[in-house]
N, C-alpha and C positions, 0 to 999 in steps of 0.2 A: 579493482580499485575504484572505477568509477560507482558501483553501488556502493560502496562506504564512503566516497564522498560526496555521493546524494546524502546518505545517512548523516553524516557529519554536522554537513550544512543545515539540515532541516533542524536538528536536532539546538543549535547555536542559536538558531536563529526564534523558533519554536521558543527555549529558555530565555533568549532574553524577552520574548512578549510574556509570559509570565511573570520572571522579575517586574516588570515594567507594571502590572496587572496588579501584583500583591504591593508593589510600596505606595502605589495608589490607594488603597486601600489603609493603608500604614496611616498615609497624608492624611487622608480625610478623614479619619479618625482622631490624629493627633490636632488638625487645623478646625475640627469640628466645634462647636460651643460646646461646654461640657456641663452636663446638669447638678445645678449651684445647690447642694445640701446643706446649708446655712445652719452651724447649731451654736446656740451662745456658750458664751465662756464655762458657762455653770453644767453646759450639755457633754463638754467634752472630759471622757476621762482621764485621770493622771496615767501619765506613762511614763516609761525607764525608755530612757533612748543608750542604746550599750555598743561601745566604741572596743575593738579588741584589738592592740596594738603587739607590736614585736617589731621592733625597729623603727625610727622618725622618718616618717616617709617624707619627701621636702616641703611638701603642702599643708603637715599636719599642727602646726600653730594655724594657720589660716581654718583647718578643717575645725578646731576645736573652737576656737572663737566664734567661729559661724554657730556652733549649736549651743553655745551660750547666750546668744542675740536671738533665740527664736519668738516669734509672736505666739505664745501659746502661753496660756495660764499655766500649771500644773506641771510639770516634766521634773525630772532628774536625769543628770548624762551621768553615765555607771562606764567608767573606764576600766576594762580588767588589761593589764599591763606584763608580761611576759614576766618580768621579776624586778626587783630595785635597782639590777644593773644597767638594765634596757636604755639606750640612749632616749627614748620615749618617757624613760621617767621622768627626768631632769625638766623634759621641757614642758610637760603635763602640768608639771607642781607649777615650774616657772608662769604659767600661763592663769593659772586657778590665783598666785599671787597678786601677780598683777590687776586682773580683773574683781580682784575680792569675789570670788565667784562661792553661792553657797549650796547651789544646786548641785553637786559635780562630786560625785565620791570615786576616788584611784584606790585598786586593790591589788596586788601582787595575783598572778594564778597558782592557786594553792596546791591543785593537785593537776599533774602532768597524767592524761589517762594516755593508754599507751595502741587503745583501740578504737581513736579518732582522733581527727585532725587537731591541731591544736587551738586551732579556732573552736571550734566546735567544745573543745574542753571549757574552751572561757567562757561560751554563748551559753552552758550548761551551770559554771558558775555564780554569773552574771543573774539567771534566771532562778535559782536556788535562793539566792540571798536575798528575791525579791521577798515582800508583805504581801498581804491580799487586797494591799488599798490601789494596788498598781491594775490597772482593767485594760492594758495595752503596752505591747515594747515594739520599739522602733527599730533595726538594725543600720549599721552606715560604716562606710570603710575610712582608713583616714585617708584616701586618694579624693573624697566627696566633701566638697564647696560648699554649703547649702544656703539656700536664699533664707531671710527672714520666716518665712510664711511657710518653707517644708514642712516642718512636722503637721500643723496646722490642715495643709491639705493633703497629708502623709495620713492622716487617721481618720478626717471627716466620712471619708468612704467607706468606712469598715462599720459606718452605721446601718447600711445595706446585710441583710443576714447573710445574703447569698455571697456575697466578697468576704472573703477569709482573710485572703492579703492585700494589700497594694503596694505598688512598686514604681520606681523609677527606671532611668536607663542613664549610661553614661553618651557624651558625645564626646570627642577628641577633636582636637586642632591639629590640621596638618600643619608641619613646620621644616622652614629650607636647612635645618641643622644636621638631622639626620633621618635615612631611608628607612630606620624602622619605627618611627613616629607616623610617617606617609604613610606605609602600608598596613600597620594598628588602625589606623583613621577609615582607609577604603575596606577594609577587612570589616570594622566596628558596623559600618555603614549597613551590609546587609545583617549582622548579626541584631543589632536593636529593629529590624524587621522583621526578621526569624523570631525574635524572643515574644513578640508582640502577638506573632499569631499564632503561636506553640503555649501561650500564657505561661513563659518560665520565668520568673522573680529574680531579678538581680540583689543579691546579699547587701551591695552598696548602698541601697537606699529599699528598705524594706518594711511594711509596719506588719502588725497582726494581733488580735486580741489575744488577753494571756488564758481565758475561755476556750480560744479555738485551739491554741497553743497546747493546751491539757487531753481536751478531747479529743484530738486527731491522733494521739500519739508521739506528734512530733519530736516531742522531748527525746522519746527512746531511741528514734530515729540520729537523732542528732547524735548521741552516744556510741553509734556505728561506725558514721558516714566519715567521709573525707571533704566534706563541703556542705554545705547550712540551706541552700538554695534551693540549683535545680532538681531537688527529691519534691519541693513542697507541691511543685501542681499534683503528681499525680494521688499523693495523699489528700488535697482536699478535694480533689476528683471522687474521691470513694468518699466522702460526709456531703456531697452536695452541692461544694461551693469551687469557687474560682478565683483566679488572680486577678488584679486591674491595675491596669496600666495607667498613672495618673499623667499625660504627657506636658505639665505645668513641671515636673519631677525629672526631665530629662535634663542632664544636669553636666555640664562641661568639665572636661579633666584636660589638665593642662602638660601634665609631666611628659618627660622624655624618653625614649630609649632607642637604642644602637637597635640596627640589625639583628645581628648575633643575640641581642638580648630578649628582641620579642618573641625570634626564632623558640625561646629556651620557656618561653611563657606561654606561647600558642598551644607548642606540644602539650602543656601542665593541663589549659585548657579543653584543648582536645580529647586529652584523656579523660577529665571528670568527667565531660558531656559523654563520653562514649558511656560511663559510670550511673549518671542520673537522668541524662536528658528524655522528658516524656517522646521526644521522638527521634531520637537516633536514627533509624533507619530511616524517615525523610533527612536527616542533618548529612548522611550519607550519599545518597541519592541528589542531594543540594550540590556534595561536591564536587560528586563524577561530574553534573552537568555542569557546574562551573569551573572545573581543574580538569577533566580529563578530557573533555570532548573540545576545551581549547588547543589541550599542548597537542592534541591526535590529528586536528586540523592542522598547525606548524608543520607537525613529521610529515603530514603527507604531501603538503605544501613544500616541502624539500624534496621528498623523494620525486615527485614532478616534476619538478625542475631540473632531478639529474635524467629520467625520463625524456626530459623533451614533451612533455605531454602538455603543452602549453594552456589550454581549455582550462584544463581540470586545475591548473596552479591557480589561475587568475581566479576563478571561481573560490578557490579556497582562500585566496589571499584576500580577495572582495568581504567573503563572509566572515569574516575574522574581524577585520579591519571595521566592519557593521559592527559586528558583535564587541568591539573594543569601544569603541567608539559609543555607543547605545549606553554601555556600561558607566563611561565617562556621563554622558547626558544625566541618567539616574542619580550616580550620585554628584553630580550636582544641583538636580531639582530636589533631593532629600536634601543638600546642605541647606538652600533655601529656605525651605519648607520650616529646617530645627530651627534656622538663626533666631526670629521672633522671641523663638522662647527663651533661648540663651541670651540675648540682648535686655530680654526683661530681667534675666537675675542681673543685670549690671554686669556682663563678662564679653570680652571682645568673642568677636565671630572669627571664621574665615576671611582672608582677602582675598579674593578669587580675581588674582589678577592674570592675564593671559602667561607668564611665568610660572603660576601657581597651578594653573590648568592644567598649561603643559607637562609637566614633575604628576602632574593626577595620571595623566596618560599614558605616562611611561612607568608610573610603579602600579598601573592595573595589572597587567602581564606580569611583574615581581610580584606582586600579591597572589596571584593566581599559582605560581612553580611558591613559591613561601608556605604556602596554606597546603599544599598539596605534599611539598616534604614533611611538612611537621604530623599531617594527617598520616600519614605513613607511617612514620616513625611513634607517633602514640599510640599506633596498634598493636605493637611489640612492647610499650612499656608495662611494666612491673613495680619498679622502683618512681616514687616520686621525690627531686630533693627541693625543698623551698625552705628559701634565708636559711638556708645550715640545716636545717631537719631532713631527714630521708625517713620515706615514708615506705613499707612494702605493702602491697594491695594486691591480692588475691580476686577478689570480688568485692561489688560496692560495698556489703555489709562483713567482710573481711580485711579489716585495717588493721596494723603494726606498724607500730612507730617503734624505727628498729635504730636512731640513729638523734642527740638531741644536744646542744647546749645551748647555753645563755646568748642571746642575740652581742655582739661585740661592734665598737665603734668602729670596725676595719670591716665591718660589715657593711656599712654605712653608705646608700648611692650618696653619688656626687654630683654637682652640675644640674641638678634640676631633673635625673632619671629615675626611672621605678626602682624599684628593691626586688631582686630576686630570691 
């Protein structure tokens, strides 16, 4: 016992100096000055910014008013909308009314393909219907706020040949309402640091030339896949080029969700990534060291104590409580780090008041057995169900959509939470 909790401790201790190492890293990149590609109005392409909806998520009048106020010459926002039932319709029209809006075409999705996600159906339609006068499409989910100036510095990068994509990340507000908005928040935390230096594209905030979009493939890809996303690094990996993290684009989500309900989303997530992620096997390895060589340290940490081996408990209980504690400091020097930029779109931050610390402290540990059942339990999955659709998945580019109807107002989150 005593060499495994040598092993243990080093092992905790070890992980959190690299945590600490790579969101450094993160920081000064994101805090870094970011080199100003200035191109006038006439320099930048028109693009299709393409919204694909299935149910009103609670944000998405807000979401869609944000990208009819963009500072950009040239755009059209291309809604493809689940069907004319969709609670989404109603309020799409409502919103294009009001605004007299003339940029903004809403289309039914015409064809339900049955061997990819239904996203992926619409991202396919959306992109069909385009012209050739369109030299770039935008992607955005309706959970994303976006400042004035996204698209704007959403595309100026992909002047660069070598960036294919650039992308954004979401940030989340912890909130005293409910325990699984907490632990989405400290979860999110190291995930927009994984994503950053694994170069994986978040769908919510995505741009990409409709040149690069042709050439790589893409298209076909999408036609497979069960997600829009994390397939693209490793496709543009094989033409040359890479993703870029715009961190002006990291972009605040406000919504809520119950325990039980993140539980049921993490799994979803977990699964894609085991599906696309360019590095699964580090995404693995990320979370033995941060789920299993925790809760190993507790067991032993108990079993000591019924031992009597008094040394070995305290040692374990010291390292833990470092290890907890450390985890706690990081992300709060990440909250820091994001607020500037969230403060710049005009959106409240954290209140990191010693109440709110406290609630960080005690849902590290929930976060940690949270992330660790749901990892488990997506390695067993098969079936995917989201908003009513059940999905069966074989392999990533084996998709059946075996289960479908029209999204229904009883469908409908309530209170300000996500949509399952």
């Amino acid at each position: 016992m005593k060499e495994l909790t040598i092993f243990i401790t080093q092992s905790l201790l070890g992980w959190l100096g690299i945590q600490m190492i790579l969101a450094l890293v993160f920081l000064f990149y994101v805090r870094s000055p970011q080199a100003q590609n200035r191109l006038a109005d006439d320099q930048l392409p028109k693009t299709a910014v393409i919204l694909c909806l299935r149910g009103a998520d609670p944000f998405l009048p807000n979401c869609i008013e944000a990208l009819l106020n963009q500072n950009y010459p040239d755009y059209d926002l291309k809604v493809i909308v689940d069907s004319p039932a969709d609670p989404a319709w109603e309020v799409v029209n409502e919103i294009i009314n009001t605004q007299a809006a003339s940029n903004i075409q809403v289309s039914p999705l015409r064809i339900i393909r049955h061997n990819c996600s239904l996203k992926c159906s619409s991202l396919l339609q959306a992109v069909s219907d385009l012209d050739e006068s369109y030299q770039a499409i935008a992607l955005v989910d309706a959970d994303t706020i976006v400042h004035p100036n996204w698209l704007r510095e959403l595309i100026i990068p992909l002047n660069n040949p070598k960036i294919g994509v650039t992308t954004g990340n979401r940030w989340f507000v912890p909130t005293d309402k409910y325990w699984g908005s907490l632990v989405r928040y400290i979860g999110n935390v190291s995930t927009v640091v994984q994503m950053f230096l694994f170069q994986v594209p978040w769908g919510g905030s995505l741009a990409i030339k409709t040149q690069v979009l042709h050439q790589t493939g893409l298209l076909d890809k999408w036609g497979q896949a069960f997600g829009e996303d994390y397939l693209i690094h490793n496709i543009l990996k094989q033409h040359g080029m890479r993703v870029k993290l715009v961190p002006s684009l990291i972009i605040l989500n406000r919504e809520e969700c119950d325990l039980l309900g993140f539980l049921e989303s993490i799994k979803r997530v977990l699964f894609y990534s085991r599906l696309y992620h360019p590095r699964w096997i580090a995404m693995i390895s990320d979370a033995i060291s941060s789920i299993l060589f925790p809760c190993v340290a507790i067991l032993l940490f108990l079993f000591a104590l019924l031992d009597a081996q008094w040394n070995i408990a305290f040692l374990l209980l010291s390292t833990y409580c470092i290890y907890t504690v450390g985890l706690l400091l990081l992300t709060l020097i990440l909250e820091l780090g994001i607020s500037p930029i969230i403060r710049s779109h005009g959106q409240p931050t954290t209140k990191l008041s010693p109440e709110m610390i406290g609630k960080i402290l005690i849902a590290i540990p929930l976060t940690q057995w949270v992330y660790g059942l749901a990892l488990i339990n997506s390695l067993r999955m098969t079936t995917v169900k989201w908003r009513g659709i059940v999905y069966r998945i074989q392999n990533p580019w084996n998709i059946r959509l075996v289960e479908y109807h029209p999204y229904d107002l009883l469908d409908q989150p309530i209170d300000g939470k996500i949509s399952l």
